[in-house]
C-alpha positions in Angstrom: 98.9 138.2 118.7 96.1 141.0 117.7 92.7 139.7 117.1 92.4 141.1 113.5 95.7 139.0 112.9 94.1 135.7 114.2 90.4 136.5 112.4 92.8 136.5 108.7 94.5 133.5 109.8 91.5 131.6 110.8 89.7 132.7 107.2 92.6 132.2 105.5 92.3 128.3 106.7 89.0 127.7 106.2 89.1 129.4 102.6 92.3 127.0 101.9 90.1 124.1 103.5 87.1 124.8 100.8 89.3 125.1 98.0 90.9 121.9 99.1 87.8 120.3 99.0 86.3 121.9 96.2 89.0 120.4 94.1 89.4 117.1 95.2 85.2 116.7 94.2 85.7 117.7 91.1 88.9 115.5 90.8 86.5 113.0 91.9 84.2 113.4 89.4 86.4 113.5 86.9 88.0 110.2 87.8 84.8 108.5 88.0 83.7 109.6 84.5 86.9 107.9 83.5 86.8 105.0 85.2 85.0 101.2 84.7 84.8 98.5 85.9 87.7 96.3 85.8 89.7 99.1 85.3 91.2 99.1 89.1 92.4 95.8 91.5 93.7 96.3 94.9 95.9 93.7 96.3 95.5 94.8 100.1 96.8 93.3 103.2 94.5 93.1 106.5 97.0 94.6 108.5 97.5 98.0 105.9 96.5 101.1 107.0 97.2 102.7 103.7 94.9 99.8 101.8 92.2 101.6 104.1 92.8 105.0 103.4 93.3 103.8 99.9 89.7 101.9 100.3 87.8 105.0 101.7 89.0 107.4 99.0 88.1 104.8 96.1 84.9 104.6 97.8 83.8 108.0 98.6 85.0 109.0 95.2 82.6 106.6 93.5 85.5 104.4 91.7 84.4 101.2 91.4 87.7 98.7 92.2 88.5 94.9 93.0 89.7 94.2 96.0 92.2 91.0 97.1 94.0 90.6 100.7 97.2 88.4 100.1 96.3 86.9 103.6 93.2 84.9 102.0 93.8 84.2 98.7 96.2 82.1 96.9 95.9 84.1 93.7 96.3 87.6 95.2 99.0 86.3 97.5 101.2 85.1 93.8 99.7 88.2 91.7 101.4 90.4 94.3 104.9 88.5 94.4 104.5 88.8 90.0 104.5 92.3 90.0 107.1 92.2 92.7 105.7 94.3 94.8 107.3 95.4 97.9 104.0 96.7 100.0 100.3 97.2 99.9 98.1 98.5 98.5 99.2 97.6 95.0 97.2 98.6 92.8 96.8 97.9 89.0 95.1 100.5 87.3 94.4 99.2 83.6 98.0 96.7 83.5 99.6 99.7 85.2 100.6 98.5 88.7 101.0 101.3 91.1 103.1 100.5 94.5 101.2 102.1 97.5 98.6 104.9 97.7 99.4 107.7 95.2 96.0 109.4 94.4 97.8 111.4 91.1 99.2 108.2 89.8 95.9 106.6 89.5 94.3 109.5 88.0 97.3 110.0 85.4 96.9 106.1 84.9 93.0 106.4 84.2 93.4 109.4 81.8 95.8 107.7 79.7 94.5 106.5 76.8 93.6 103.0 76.6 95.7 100.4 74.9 93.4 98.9 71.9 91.1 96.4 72.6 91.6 97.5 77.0 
């Protein structure tokens, strides 16, 4: 492969990496304009690599979230069978639950407009 080839490929993934990363701050940023307290609850599970992935991002972005693990506590354990929920993390973002970790259907579900009285 010639060097100049590999120099544009290299710059080509790092610009694609900063863009990347560009975006999702300001995505951040938006979210956590939009979001309050109470507006997001997490029913995790201990044993959920996705809950932590789920957990970190929340975090990082500044969203503030709730937290349950249906391994602990009574309540999460029967709010998670209510919604029927099928694996963690569920999420319910303002009434909306959301099944797994699906960063665009949390923001779409924060900039919807909130019921009266939410």
């Amino acid at each position: 492969m010639p060097r100049s080839l590999l120099i544009v490929i290299v710059l080509a993934a790092f610009a694609s990496w900063a863009w990347r990363t560009h975006v999702e701050e300001a995505d951040g940023e938006r979210l956590a304009a939009l979001v309050q307290a109470g507006d997001i609850r997490m029913i995790s599970s201990e044993t959920c690599g996705w809950c932590t992935a789920a957990r970190r991002w929340m975090t990082e972005q500044g969203l503030p979230f709730e937290e349950c693990f249906i391994e602990r506590e009574a309540r999460c354990l029967s709010d998670y069978e209510a919604l029927g929920s099928q694996g963690t993390p569920t999420l319910v973002v303002r009434g909306q639950p959301i099944i797994g970790f699906d960063r665009e259907a949390i923001a779409q579900a924060l900039a919807a407009p909130r019921a009266p009285g939410g």
